[in-house]
N, C-alpha and C positions, 0 to 999 in steps of 0.2 A: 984728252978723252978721259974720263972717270971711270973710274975701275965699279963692275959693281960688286955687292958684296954676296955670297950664295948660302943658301940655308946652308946646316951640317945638318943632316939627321944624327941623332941616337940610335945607331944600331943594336944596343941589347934592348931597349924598348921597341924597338918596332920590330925583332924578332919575339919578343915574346906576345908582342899582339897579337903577331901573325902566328904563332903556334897555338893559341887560346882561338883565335879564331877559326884557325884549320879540324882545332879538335874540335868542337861543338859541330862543324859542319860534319865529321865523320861521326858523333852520335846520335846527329839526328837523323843519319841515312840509316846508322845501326837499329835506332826504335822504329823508324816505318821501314825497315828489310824484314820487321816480322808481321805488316801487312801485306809488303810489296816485296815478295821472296825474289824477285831480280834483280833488285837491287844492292843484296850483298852480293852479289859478282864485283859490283862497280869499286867495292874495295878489297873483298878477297883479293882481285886479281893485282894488287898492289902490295897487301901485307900480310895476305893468306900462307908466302911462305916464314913469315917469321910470329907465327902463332897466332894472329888472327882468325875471331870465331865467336857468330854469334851467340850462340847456342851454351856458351860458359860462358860465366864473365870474367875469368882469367882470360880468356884471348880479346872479350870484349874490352878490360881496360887493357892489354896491350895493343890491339888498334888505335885507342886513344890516347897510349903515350907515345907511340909511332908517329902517330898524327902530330902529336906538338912539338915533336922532334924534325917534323920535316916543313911544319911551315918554321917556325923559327930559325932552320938552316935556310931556307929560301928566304926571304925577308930579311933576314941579318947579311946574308952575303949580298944580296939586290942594295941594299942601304950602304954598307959597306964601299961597295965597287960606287956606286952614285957620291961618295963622300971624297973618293982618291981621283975621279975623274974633274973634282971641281978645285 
């Protein structure tokens, strides 16, 4: 029987996609949270206690480096664990 062969991902590239893509999604919830004021709950309630805030843009961009911190840790370990199980 032939062995077959299995992708490897790149895990620091698909973590860093994944944290470019996580951010853009948290500041596009942050510009329409100042149409749609309910919608900053949806990420307050994630990063509101580590200075997250629409209303300055010092919490504003720490929500978005939060954000690229946390897809890139999800993404890079997702890739990672899929690269040692094959």
């Amino acid at each position: 029987m032939k062995k077959t062969e299995h992708l490897k991902l790149n895990s620091v590239k698909f973590g860093v996609s994944g944290g470019i893509v996580y951010s853009l999604f948290i500041l596009l919830i942050s510009i329409f949270s100042n149409v749609f004021p309910s919608w900053e709950n949806l990420i307050f309630e994630c990063y509101g206690f580590f200075g997250y805030n629409v209303t300055s843009f010092l919490g504003f961009l720490l929500g978005i480096i939060y954000s690229f911190i946390d897809g890139f840790l999800v993404l890079f370990f997702l890739s990672w664990i899929y690269n040692r199980l094959n």
